[in-house]
Backbone as JSON, one array per atom type, in Angstrom:
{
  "sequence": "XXXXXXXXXXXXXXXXXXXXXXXXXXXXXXXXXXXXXXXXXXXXXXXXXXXXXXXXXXXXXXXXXXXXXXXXXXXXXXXXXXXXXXXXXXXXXXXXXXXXXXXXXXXXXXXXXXXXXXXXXXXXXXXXXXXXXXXXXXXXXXXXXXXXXXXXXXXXXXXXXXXXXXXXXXXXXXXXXXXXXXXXXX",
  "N": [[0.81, -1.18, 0.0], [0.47, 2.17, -0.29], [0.66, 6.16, -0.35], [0.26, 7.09, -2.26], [-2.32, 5.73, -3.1], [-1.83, 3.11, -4.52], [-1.57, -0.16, -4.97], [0.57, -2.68, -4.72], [1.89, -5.73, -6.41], [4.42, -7.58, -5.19], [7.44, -9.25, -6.38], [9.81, -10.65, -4.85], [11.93, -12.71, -5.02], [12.71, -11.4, -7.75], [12.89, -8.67, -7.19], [10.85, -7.29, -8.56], [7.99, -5.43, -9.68], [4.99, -6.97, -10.13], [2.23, -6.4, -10.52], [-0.42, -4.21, -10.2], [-2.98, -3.66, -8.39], [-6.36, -2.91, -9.24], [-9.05, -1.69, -8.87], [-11.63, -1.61, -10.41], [-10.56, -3.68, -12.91], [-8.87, -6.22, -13.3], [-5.59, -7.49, -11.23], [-3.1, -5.76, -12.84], [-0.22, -5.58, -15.02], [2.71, -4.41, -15.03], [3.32, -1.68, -17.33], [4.33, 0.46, -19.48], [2.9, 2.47, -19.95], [2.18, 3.27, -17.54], [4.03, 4.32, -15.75], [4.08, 7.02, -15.27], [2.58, 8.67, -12.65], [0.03, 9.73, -12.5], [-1.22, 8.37, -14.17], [-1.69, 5.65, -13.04], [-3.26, 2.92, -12.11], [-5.83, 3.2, -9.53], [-6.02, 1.47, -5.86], [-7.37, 2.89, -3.67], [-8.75, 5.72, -2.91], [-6.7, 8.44, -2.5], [-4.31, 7.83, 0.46], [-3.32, 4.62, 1.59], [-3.82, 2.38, 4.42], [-3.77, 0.45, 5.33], [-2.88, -3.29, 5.11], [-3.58, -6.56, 4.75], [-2.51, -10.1, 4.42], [-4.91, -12.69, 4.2], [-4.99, -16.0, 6.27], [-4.73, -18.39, 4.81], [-4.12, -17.16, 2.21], [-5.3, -16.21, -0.02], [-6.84, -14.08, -0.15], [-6.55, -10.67, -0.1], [-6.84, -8.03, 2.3], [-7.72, -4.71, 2.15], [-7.59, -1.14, 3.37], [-8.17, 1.78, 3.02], [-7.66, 5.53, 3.29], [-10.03, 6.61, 2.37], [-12.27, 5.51, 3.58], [-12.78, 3.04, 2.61], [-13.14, -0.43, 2.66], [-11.62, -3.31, 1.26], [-11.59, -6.63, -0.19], [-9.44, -8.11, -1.91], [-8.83, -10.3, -4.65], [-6.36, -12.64, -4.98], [-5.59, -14.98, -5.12], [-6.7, -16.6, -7.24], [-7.77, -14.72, -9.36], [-6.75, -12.3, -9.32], [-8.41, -9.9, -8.55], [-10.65, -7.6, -7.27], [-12.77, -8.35, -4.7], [-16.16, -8.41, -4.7], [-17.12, -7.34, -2.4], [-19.59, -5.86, -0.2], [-18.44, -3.69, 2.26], [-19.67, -2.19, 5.19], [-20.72, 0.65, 7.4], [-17.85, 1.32, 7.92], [-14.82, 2.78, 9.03], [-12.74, 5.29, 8.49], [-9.1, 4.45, 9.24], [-7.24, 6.8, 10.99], [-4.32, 7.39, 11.06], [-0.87, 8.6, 11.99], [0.78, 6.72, 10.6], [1.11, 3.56, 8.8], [-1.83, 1.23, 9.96], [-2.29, -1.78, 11.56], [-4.8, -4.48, 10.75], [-6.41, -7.34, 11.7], [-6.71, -10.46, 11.19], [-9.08, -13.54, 11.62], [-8.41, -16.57, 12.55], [-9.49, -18.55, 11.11], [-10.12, -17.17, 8.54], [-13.1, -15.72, 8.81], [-13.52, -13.54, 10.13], [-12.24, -9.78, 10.35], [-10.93, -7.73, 11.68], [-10.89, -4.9, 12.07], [-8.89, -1.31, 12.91], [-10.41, 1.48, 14.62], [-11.61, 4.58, 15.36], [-11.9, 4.85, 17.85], [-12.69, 2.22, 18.72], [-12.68, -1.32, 17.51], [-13.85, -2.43, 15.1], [-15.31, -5.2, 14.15], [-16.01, -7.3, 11.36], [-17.27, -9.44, 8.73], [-15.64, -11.26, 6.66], [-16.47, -12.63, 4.21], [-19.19, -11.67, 3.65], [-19.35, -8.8, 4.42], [-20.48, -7.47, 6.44], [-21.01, -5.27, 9.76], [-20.24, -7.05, 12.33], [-20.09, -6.61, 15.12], [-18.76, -3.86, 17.22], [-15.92, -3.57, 19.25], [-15.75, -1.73, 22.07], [-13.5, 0.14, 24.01], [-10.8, 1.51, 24.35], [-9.97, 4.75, 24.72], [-8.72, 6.73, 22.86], [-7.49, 6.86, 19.38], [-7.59, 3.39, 17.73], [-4.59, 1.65, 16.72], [-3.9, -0.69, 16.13], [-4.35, -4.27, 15.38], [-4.76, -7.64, 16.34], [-4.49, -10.96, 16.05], [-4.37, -14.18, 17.68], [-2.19, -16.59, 17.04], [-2.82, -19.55, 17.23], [-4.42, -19.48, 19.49], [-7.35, -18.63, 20.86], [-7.68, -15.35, 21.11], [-7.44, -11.57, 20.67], [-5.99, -8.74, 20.41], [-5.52, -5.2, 20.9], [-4.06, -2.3, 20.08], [-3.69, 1.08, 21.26], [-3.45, 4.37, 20.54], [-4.1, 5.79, 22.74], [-1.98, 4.6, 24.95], [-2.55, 2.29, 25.89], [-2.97, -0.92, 26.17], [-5.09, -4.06, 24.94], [-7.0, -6.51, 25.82], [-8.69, -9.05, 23.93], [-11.97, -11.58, 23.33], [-12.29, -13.08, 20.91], [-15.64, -13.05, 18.52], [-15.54, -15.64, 17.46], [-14.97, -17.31, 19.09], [-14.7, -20.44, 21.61], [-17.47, -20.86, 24.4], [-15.78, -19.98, 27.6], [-14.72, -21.73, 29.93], [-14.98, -20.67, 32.15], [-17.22, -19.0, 32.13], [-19.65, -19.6, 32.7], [-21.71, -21.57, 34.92], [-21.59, -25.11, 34.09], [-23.69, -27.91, 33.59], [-22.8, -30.5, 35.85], [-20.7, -29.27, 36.89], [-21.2, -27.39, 38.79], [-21.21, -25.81, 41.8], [-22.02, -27.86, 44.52], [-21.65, -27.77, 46.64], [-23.44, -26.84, 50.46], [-24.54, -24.21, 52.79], [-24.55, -25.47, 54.51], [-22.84, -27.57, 54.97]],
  "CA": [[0.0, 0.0, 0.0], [0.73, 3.58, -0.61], [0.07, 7.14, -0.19], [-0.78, 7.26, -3.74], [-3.44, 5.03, -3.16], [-2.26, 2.12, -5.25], [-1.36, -1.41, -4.25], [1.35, -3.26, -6.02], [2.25, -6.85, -6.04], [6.25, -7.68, -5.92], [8.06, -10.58, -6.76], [11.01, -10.59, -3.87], [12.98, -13.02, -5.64], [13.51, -10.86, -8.72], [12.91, -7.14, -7.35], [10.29, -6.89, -9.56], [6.72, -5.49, -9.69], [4.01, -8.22, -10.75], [1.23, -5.85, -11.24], [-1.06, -3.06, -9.88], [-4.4, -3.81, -8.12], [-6.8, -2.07, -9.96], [-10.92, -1.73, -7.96], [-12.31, -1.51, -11.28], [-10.4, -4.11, -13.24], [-7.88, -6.89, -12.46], [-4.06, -7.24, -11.12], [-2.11, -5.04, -14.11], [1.15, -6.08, -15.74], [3.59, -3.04, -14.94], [3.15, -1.17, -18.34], [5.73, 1.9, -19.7], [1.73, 3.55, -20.07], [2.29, 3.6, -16.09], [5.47, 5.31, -15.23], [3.36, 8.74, -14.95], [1.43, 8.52, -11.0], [-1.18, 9.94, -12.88], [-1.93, 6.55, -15.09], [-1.96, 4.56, -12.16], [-4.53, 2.48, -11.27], [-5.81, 3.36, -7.77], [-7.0, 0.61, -5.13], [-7.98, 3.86, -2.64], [-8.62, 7.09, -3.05], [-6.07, 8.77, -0.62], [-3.36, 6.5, 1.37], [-3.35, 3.04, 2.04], [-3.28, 2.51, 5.84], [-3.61, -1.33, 6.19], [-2.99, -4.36, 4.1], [-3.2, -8.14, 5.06], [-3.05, -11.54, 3.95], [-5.39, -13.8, 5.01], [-4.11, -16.73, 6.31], [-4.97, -19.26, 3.27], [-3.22, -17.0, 1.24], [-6.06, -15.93, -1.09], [-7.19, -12.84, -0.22], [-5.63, -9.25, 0.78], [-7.82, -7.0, 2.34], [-6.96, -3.54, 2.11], [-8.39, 0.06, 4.03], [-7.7, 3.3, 2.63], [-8.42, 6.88, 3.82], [-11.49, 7.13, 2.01], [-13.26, 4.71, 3.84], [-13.0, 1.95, 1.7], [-12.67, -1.45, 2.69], [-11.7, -4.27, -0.25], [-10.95, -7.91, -0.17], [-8.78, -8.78, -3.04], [-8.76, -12.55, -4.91], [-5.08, -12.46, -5.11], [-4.74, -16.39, -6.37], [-7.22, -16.93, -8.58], [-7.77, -13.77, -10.15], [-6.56, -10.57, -8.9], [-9.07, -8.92, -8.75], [-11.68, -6.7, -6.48], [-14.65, -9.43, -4.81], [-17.14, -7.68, -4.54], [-18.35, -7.39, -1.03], [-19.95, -4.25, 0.17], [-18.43, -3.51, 3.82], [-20.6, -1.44, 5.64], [-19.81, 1.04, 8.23], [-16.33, 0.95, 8.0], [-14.34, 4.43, 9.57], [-11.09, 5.65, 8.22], [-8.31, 4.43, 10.24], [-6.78, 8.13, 10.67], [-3.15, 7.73, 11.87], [0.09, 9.18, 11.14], [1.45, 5.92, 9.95], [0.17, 2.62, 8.99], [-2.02, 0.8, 10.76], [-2.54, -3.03, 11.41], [-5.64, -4.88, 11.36], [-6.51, -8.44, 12.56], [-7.76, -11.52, 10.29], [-9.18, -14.58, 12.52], [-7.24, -17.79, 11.83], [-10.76, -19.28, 10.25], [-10.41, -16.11, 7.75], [-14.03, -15.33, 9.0], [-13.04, -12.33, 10.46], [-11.49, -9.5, 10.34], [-10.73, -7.01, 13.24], [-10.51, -3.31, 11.91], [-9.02, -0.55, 13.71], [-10.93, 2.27, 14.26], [-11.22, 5.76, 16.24], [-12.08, 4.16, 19.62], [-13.09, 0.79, 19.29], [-12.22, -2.39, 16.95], [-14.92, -3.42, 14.04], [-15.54, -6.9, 13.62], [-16.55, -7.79, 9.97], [-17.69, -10.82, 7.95], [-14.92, -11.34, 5.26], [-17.42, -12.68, 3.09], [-20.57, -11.01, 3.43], [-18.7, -7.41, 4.69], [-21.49, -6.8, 7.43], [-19.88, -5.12, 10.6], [-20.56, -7.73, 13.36], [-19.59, -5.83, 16.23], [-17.99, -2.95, 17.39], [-15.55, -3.87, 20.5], [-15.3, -0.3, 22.7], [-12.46, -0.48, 25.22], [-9.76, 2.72, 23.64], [-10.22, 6.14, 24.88], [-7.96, 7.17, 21.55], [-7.82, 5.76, 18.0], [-6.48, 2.74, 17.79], [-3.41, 1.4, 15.88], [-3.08, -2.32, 15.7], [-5.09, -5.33, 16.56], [-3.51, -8.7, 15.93], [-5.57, -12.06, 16.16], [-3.46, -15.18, 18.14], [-2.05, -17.48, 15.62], [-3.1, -20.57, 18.11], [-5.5, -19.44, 20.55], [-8.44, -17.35, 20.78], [-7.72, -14.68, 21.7], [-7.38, -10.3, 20.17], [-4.94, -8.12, 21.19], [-5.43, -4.08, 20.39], [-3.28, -1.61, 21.0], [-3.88, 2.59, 20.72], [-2.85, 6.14, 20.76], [-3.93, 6.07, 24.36], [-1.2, 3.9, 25.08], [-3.53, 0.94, 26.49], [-3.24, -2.82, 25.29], [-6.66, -4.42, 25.02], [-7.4, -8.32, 25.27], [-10.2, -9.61, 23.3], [-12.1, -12.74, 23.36], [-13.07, -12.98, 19.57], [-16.95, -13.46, 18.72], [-15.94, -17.14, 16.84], [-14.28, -18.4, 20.28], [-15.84, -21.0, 22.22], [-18.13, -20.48, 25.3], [-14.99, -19.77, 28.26], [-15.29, -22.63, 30.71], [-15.36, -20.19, 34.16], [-17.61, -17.54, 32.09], [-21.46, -19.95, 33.12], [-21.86, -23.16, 35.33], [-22.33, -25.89, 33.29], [-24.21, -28.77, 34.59], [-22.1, -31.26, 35.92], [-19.24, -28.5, 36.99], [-22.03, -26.79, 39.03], [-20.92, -26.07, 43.03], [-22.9, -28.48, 45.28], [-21.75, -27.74, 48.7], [-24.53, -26.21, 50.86], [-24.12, -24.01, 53.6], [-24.66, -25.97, 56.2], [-21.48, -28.78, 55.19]],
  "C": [[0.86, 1.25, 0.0], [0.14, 4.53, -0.36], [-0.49, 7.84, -1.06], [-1.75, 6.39, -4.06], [-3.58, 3.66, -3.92], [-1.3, 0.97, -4.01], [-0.55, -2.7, -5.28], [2.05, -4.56, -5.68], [3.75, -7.16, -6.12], [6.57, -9.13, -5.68], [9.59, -10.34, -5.85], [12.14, -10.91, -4.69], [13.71, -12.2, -6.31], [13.17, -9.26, -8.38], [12.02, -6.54, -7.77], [8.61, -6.45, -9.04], [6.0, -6.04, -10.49], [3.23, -7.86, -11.31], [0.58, -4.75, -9.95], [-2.5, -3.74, -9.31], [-5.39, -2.89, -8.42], [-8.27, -2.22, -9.52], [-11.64, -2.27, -9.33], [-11.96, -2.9, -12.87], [-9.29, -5.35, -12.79], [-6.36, -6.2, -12.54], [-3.64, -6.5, -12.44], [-0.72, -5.68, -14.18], [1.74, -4.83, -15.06], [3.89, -2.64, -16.56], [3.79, -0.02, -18.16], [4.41, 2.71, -19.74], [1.57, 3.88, -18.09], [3.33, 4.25, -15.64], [5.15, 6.35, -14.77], [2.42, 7.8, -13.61], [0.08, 9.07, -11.61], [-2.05, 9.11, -13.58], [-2.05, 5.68, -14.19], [-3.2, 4.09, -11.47], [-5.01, 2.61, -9.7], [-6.98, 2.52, -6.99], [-8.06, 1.57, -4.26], [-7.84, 5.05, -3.07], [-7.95, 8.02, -2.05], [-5.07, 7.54, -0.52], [-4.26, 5.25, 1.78], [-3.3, 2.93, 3.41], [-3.16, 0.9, 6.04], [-3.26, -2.5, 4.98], [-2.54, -5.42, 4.8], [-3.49, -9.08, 4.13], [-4.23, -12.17, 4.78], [-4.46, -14.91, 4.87], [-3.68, -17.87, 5.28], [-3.83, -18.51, 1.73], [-3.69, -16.05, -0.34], [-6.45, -15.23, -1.3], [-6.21, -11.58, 0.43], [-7.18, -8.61, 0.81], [-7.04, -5.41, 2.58], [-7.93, -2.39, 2.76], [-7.61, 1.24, 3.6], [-8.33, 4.4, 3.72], [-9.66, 6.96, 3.79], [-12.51, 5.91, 2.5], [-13.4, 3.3, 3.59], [-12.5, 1.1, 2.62], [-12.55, -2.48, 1.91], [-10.51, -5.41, 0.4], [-10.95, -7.9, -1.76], [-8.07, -10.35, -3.38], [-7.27, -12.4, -5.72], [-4.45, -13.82, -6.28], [-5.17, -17.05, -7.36], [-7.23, -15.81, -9.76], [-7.41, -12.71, -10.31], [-6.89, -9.54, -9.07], [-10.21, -8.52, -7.8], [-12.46, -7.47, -5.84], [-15.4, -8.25, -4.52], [-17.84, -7.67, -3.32], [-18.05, -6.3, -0.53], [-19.6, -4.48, 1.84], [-19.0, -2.43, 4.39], [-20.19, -0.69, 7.02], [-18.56, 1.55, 8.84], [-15.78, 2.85, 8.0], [-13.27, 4.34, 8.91], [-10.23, 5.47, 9.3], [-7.18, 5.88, 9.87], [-5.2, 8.0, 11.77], [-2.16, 8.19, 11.15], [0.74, 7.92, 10.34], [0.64, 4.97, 9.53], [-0.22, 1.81, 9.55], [-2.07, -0.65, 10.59], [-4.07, -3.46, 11.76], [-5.13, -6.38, 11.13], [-6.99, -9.29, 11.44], [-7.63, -12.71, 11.64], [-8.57, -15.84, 11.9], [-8.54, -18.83, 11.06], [-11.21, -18.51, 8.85], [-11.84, -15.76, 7.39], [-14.03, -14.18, 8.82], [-11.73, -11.55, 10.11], [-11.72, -8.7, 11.38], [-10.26, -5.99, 12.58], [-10.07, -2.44, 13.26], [-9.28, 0.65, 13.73], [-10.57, 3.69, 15.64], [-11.1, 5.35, 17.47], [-12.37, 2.81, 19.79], [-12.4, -0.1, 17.86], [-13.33, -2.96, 16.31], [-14.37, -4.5, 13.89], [-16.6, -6.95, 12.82], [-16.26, -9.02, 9.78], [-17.05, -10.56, 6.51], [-15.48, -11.84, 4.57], [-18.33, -12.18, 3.0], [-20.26, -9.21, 3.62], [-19.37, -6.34, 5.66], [-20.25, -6.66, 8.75], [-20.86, -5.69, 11.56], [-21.1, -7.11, 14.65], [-19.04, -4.58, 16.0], [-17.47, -2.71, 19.13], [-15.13, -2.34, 20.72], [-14.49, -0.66, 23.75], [-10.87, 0.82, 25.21], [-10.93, 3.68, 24.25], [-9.28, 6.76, 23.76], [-8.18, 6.34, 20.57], [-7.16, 4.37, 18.32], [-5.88, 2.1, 16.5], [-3.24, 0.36, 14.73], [-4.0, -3.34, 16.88], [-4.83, -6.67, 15.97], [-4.28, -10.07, 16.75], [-3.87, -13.16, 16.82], [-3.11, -16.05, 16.98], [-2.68, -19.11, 16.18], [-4.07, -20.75, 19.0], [-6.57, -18.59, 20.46], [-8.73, -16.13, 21.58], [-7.23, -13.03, 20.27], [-7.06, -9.75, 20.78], [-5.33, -6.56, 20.36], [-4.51, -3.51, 20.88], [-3.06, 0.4, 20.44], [-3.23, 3.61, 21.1], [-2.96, 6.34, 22.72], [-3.23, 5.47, 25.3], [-1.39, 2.26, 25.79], [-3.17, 0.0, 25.37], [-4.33, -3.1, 25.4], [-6.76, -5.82, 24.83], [-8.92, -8.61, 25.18], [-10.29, -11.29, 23.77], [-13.22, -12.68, 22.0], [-14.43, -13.82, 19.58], [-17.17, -15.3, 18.24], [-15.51, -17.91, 18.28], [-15.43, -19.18, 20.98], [-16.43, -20.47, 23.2], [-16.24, -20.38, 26.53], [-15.56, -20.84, 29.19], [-15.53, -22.04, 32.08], [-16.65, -18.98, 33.17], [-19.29, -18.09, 32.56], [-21.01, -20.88, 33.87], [-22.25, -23.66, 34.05], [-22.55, -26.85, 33.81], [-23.29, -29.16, 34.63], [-20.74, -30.53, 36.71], [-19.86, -27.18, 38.03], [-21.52, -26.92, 40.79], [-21.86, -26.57, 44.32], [-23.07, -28.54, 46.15], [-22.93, -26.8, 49.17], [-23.9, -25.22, 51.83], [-23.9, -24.35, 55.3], [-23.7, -27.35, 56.48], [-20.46, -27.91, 55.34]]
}
């Protein structure tokens, strides 16, 4: 991602740029009709602030200035899916920020002015909205193993989540069988 709003695939090995992510059409070749910033295809209007993999490998989702949020089909096609995310704030920091994908690439975990959207990477509805920041926040970062969400903001606070796919917590209800039977009169 960029502050010119585009999003460009590179090839490590050879140095090289692969292609251009383009909203409106697929991945681009790197073409001599691109050299000018003004021919360039733009994923966002405005800076780039976030970009992830999911964990599979298959999608990037990306968040610009302008609001936008876009999952991109990186290995089949490279190109735009189409799912309308709804809601979705400008992450407004001086640098860029991190968001979260859940290790089931359900979720994702935006970060926003004060709290942490939770969206449906396929459908692009915002789940939730975890409040817990008195400032924007930065960076929110899913466990690679456990279930658990970590934020962390301008107001210099850490934040531990317990993401909406996790199971029930075994101290958070009785469950029969695990239920305390003493009386008060043993």
């Amino acid at each position: 991602g960029s502050v010119d709003g585009t999003i460009r695939m590179w090839d490590v090995r050879q140095a090289g740029c692969l292609g251009i992510l383009d909203p409106n059409d697929v991945a681009l070749p790197e073409k001599p009709g691109y050299q000018s910033r003004s021919n360039l295809p733009q994923a966002h209007q405005g800076a780039v602030n976030c970009l992830a993999f999911t964990h599979d490998g298959r999608y990037i989702v990306s968040v610009g200035q302008d609001n936008a949020l876009r999952l991109w089909d990186v290995l089949e096609s490279g190109s735009r899916v189409p799912v309308d995310f709804t809601g979705v704030e400008a992450v407004q920091t001086s640098g860029p920020a991190q968001l979260g994908i859940s290790r089931s690439d359900q979720h994702l975990y935006l970060p926003g002015q004060l709290s942490v959207g939770v969206y449906s990477v396929h459908t692009g509805c915002l789940e939730a909205s975890l409040q817990g920041h008195f400032e924007a926040v930065n960076a929110v970062r899913c466990h690679p193993s456990r279930h658990l969400l970590v934020s962390a903001g301008k107001d210099c606070s850490i934040v531990t989540w317990a993401p909406p796919e996790a199971p029930p917590d075994d101290y958070s209800a009785p469950q029969a069988g695990n239920t305390d039977r003493w009386s008060d009169d043993e």
